[in-house]
C-alpha positions as semicolon CSV with decimal commas, in nm:
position;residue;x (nm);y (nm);z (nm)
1;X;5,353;13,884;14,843
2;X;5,142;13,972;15,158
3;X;4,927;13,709;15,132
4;X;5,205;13,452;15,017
5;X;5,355;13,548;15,412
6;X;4,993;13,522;15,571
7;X;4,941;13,152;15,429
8;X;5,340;13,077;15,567
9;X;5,223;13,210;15,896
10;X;5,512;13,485;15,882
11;X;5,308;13,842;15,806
12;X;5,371;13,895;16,156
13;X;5,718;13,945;16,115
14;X;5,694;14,142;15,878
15;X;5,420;14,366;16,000
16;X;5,571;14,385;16,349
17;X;5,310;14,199;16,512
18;X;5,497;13,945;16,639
19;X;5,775;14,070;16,942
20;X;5,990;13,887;17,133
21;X;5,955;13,908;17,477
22;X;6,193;14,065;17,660
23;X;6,273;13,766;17,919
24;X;6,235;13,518;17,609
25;X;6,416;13,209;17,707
26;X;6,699;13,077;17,429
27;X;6,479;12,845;17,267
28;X;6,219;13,093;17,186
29;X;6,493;13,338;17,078
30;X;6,614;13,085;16,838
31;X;6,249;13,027;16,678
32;X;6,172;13,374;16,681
33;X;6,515;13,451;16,448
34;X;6,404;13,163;16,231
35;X;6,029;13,284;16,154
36;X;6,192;13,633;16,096
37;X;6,447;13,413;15,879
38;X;6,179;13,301;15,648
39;X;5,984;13,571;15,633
40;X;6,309;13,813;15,506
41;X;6,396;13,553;15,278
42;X;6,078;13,471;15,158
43;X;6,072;13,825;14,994
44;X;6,434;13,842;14,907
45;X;6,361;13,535;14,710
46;X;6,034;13,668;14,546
47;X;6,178;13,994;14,392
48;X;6,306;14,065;14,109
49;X;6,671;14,078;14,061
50;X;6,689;14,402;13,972
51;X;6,551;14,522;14,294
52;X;6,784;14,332;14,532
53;X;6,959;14,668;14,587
54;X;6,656;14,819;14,734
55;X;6,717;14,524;15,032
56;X;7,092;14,485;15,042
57;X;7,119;14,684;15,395
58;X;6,769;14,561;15,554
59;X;6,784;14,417;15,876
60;X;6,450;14,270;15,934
61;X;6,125;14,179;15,688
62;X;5,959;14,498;15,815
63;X;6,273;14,670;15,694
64;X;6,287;14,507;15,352
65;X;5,895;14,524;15,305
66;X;5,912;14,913;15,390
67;X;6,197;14,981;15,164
68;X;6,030;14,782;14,872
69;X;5,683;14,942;14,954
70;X;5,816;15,319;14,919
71;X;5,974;15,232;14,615
């Protein structure tokens, strides 16, 4: 899964590399969502069913990666 995000360019979301600035203008706001976007729903999409529960009230990709990592 990690290295399915680092080839999409999105580990950073996920890792919490990746901030958005504080004075970020609208249409770096917007792309910023949309990486974070993908990068949540790129591991929604790659777990099993039976684990969606785990990510049901996750927020970000960190979130979701932490929750399915202390599982």
């Amino acid at each position: 899964m990690r290295h399915l995000l680092l080839a999409k360019g999105l580990w950073k979301y996920v890792d919490g590399s990746a901030v958005l600035a504080g004075k970020a203008n609208a249409q770096a706001q917007a792309k910023f969502r949309q990486k974070s976007q993908k990068a949540f729903s790129t591991i929604v999409l790659a777990i099993s069913t039976s684990q969606l529960y785990l990510v049901t009230f996750c927020k970000s990709p960190r979130d979701a990666w932490e929750a399915l990592k202390n599982f």
